[in-house]
C-alpha positions in Angstrom: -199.2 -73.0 -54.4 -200.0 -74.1 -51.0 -198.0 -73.9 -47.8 -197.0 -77.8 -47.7 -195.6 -77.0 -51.8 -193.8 -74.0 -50.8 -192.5 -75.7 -47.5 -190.9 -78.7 -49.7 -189.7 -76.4 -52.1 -187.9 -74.2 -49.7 -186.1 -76.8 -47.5 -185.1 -78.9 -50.7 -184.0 -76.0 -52.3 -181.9 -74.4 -49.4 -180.3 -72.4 -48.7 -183.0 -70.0 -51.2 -184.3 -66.8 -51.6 -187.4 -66.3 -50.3 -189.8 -63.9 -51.6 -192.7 -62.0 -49.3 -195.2 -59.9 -51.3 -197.5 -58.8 -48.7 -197.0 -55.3 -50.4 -196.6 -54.2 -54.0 -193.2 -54.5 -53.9 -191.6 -58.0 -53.8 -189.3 -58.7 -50.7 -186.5 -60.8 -50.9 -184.6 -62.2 -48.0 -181.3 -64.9 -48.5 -182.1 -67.9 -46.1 -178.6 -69.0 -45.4 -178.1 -64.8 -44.2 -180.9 -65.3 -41.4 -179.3 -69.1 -40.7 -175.6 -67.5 -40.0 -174.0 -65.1 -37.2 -172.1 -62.0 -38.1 -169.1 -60.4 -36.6 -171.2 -58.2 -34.8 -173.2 -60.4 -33.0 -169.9 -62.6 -32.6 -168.2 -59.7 -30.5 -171.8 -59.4 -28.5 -171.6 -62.6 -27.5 -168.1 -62.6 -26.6 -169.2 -59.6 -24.3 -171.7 -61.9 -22.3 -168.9 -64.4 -22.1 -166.7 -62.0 -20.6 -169.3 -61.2 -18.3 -170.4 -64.5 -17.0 -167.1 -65.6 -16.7 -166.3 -62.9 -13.9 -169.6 -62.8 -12.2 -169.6 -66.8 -12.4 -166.6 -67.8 -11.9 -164.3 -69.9 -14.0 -165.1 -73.7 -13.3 -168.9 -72.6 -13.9 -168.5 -70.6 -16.8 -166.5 -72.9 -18.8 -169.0 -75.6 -18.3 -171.6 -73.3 -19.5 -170.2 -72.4 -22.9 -169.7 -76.1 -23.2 -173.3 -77.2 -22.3 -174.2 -76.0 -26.3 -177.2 -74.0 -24.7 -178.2 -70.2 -25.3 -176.8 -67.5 -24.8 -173.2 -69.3 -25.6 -174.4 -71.0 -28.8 -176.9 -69.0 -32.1 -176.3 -70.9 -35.2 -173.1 -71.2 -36.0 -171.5 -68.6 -32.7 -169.8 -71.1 -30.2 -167.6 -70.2 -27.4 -163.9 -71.2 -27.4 -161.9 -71.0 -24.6 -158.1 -71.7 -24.3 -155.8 -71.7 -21.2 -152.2 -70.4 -20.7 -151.3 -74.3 -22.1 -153.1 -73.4 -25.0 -155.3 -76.3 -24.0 -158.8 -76.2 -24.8 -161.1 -75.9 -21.5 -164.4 -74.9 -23.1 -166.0 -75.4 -26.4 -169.4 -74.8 -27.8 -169.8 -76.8 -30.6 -168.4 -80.3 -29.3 -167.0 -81.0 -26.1 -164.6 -83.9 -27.5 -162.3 -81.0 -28.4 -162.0 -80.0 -24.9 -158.3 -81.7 -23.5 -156.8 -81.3 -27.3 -154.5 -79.1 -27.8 -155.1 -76.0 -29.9 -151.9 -75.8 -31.3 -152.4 -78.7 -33.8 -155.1 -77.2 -35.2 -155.0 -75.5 -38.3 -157.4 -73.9 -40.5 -157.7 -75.1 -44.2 -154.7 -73.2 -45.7 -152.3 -74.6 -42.6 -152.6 -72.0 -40.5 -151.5 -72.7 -36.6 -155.0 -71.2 -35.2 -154.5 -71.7 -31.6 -151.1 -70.5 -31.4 -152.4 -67.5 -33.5 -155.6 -67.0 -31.0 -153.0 -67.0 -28.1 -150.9 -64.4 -29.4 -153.5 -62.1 -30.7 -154.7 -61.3 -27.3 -151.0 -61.1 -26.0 -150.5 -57.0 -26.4 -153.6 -55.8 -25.5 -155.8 -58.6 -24.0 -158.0 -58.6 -27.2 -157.4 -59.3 -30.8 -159.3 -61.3 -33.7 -158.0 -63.9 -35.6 -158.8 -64.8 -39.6 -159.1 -67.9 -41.0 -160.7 -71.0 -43.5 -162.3 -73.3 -41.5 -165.0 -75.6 -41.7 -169.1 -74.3 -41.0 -171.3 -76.3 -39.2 -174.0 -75.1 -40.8 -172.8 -75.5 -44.8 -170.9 -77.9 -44.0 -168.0 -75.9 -46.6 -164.6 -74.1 -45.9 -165.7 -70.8 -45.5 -163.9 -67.8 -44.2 -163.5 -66.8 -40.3 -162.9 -64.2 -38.2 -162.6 -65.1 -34.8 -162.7 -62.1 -31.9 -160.7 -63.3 -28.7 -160.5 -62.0 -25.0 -157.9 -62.8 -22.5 -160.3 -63.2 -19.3 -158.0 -63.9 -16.0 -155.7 -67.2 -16.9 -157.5 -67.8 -20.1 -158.4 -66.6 -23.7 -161.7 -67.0 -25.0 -163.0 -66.4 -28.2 -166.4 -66.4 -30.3 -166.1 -66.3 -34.5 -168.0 -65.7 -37.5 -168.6 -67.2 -41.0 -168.0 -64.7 -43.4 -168.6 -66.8 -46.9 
């Protein structure tokens, strides 16, 4: 089979499992594994928001982890930020939900998701939040755990898909 075949059958047929032989034993790797973030690299990335938030200062940063350029956006990790209003001020994936309110949004089961970001960081400045909410990527209600950080005035949180 040729690459172009084996390109046409891999993006039609996605996400797949794609198998490498280059020794005797067959390698398999899931497609829509490499395509999503994990927890782990979801709580990395909330570490370089943490950080560039205090070296760059506020106005800056939030801009940045709204611009949808790296390192505040991989796949389906985006940056959410809230302020003590519960207000959105930064997010990754679309900037039209910056303004809204997080309070009336809820996950897929009716659960108050802002309200619930804001409180999980209210004890100890850090928490994480689970939830049903839609993937970018799949395009499907999947599960979510989001990890959140109280940083000066605000919260700010990064999640993963965890299907």
């Amino acid at each position: 089979m040729n690459t172009r075949v084996v390109s046409r059958v891999v993006s039609r047929w996605m996400p797949a499992v794609v198998c490498a032989c280059a020794t005797a034993v067959p390698v398999c790797v899931s497609v829509s594994a490499a395509v999503r973030g994990t927890p782990a690299e979801a709580k990395a990335m909330l570490r370089k928001v943490v950080e560039h938030y205090r070296s760059a200062g506020r106005k800056q940063a939030l801009a940045d982890f709204t611009a949808k350029k790296a390192p505040f956006i991989d796949r389906d990790l985006y940056v959410v930020c809230l302020d003590s209003h519960h207000t959105v001020i930064a997010h990754g994936l679309s900037a039209t939900y910056v303004g809204t309110s997080a309070d009336l949004l809820v996950d897929a089961d009716g659960k108050a998701v802002g309200k619930t970001a804001w409180e999980a960081t209210s004890l100890k400045g850090e928490g994480s939040v689970g939830y049903r909410f839609v993937n970018p990527l799949s395009g499907k209600t999947e599960p979510k755990v989001t990890f959140f950080q109280r940083i000066g005035e605000d919260v700010c949180g990064v999640g993963a898909y965890q299907p």
